[in-house]
KOLMIZA-333837 format. One record per residue (C-alpha): residue in three letters; x, y, z. Coordinates in nm, 3 decimals. Layout:
% KOLMIZA-333837
<pt><type>ALA</type><east>X</east><north>Y</north><up>Z</up></pt>
...
% end
This chain:
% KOLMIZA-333837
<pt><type>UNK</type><east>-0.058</east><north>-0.243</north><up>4.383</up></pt>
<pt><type>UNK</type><east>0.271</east><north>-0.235</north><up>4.263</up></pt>
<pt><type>UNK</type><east>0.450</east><north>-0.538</north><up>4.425</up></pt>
<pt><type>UNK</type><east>0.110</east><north>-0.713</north><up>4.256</up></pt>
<pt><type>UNK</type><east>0.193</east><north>-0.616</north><up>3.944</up></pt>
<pt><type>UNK</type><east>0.538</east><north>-0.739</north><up>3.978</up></pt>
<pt><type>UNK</type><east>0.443</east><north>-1.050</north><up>4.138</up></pt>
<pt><type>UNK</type><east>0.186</east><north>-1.095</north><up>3.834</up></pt>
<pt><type>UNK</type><east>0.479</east><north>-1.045</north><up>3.572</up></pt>
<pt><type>UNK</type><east>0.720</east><north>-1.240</north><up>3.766</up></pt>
<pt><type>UNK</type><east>0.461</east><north>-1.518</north><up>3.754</up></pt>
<pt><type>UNK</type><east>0.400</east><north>-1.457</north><up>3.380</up></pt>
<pt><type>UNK</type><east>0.781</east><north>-1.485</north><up>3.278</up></pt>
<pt><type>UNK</type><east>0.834</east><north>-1.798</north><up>3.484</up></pt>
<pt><type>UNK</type><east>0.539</east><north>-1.998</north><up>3.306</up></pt>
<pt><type>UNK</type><east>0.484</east><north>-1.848</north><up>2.995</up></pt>
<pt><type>UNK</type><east>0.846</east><north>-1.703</north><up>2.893</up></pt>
<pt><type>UNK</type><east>0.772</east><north>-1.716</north><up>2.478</up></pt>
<pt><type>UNK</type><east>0.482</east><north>-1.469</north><up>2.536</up></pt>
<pt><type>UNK</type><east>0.762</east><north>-1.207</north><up>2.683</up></pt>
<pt><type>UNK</type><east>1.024</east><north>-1.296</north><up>2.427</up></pt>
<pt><type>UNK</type><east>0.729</east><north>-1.209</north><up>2.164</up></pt>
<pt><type>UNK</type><east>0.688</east><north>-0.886</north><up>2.321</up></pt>
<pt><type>UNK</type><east>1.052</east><north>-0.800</north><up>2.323</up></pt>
<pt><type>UNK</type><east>1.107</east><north>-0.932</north><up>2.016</up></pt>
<pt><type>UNK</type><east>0.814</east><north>-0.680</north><up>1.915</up></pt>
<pt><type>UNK</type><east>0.929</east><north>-0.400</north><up>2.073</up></pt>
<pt><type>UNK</type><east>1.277</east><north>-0.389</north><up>1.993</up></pt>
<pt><type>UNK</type><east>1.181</east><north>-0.400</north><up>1.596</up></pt>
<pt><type>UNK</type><east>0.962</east><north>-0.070</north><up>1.641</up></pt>
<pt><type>UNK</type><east>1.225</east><north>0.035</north><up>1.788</up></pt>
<pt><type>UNK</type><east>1.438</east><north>0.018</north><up>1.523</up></pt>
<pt><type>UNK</type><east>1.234</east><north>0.031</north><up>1.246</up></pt>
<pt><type>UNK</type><east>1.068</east><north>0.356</north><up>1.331</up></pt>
<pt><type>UNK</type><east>1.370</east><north>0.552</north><up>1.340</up></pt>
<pt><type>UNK</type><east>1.476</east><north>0.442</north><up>1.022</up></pt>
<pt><type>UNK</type><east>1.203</east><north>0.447</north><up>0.854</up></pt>
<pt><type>UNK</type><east>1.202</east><north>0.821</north><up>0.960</up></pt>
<pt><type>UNK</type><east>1.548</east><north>0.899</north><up>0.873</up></pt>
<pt><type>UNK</type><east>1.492</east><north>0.754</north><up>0.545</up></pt>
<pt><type>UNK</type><east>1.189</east><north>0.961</north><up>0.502</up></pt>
<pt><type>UNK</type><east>1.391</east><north>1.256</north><up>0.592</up></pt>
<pt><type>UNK</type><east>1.678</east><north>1.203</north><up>0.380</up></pt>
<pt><type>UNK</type><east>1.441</east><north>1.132</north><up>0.041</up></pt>
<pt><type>UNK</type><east>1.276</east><north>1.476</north><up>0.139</up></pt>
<pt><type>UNK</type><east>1.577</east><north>1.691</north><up>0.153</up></pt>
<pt><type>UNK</type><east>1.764</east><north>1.557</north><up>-0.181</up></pt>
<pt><type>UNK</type><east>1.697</east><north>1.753</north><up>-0.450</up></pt>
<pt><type>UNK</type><east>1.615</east><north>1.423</north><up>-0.732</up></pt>
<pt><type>UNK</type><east>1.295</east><north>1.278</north><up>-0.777</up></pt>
<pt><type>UNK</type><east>1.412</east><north>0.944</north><up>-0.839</up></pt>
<pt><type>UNK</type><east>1.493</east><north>0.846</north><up>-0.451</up></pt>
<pt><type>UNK</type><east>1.103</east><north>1.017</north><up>-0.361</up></pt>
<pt><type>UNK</type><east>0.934</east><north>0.735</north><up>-0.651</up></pt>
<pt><type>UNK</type><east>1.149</east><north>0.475</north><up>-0.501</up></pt>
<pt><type>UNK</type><east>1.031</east><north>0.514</north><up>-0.156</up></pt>
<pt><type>UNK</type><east>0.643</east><north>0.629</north><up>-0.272</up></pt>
<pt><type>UNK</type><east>0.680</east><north>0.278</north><up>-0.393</up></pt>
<pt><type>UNK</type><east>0.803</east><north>0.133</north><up>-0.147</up></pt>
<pt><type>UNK</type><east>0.521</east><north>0.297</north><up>0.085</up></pt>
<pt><type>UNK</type><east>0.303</east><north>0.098</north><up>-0.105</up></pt>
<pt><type>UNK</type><east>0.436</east><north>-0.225</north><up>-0.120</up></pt>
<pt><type>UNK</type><east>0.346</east><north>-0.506</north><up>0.048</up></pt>
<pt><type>UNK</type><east>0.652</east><north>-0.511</north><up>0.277</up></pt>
<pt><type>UNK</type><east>0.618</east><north>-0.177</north><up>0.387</up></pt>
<pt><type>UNK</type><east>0.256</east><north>-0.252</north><up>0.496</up></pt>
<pt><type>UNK</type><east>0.345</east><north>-0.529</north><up>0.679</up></pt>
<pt><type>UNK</type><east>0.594</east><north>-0.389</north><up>0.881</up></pt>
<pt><type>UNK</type><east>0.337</east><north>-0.137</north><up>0.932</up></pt>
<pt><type>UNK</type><east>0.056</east><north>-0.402</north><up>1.046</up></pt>
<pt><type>UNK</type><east>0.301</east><north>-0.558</north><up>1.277</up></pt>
<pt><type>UNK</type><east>0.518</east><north>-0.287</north><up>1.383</up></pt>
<pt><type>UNK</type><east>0.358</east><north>0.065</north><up>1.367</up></pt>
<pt><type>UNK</type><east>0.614</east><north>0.215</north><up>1.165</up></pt>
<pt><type>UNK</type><east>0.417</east><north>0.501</north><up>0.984</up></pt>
<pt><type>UNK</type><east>0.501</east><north>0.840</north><up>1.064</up></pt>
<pt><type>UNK</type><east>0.221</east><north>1.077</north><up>1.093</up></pt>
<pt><type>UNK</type><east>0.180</east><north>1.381</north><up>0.863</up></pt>
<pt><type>UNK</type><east>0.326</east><north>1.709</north><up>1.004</up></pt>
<pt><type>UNK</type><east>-0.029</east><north>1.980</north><up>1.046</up></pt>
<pt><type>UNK</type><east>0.029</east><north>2.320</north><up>0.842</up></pt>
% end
């Protein structure tokens, strides 16, 4: 089963190589956009101003920020109480 699968992506590389440059392409930006879209998360929750959590409630809601979300899966989930 598993030399099949290999075989299969092997195959898949060699004839269609933009469909796995889309995928890494794809993964590497959740990759990095994830992370800092936590970190930034983090850091606007532990200041003590209010100005930095507008800016990124705004930001949340923008169009950019839901794109990256569409594409990318970038949305953190809510922490249960």
């Amino acid at each position: 089963m598993e030399q099949q699968v290999i075989e299969f992506l092997l195959g898949l590389a060699q004839n269609q190589p933009w469909l796995l440059s889309a995928v890494l392409v794809h993964s590497v930006c959740r990759a990095v956009f994830k992370p800092v879209c936590s970190v930034w998360e983090s850091y606007v929750n532990a200041t003590p101003g209010t100005k930095d959590d507008e800016y990124y409630a705004e930001f949340k809601k923008g169009k950019i920020y839901s794109a990256l979300d569409y594409l990318f899966s970038i949305k953190i989930p809510e922490k249960q109480k």
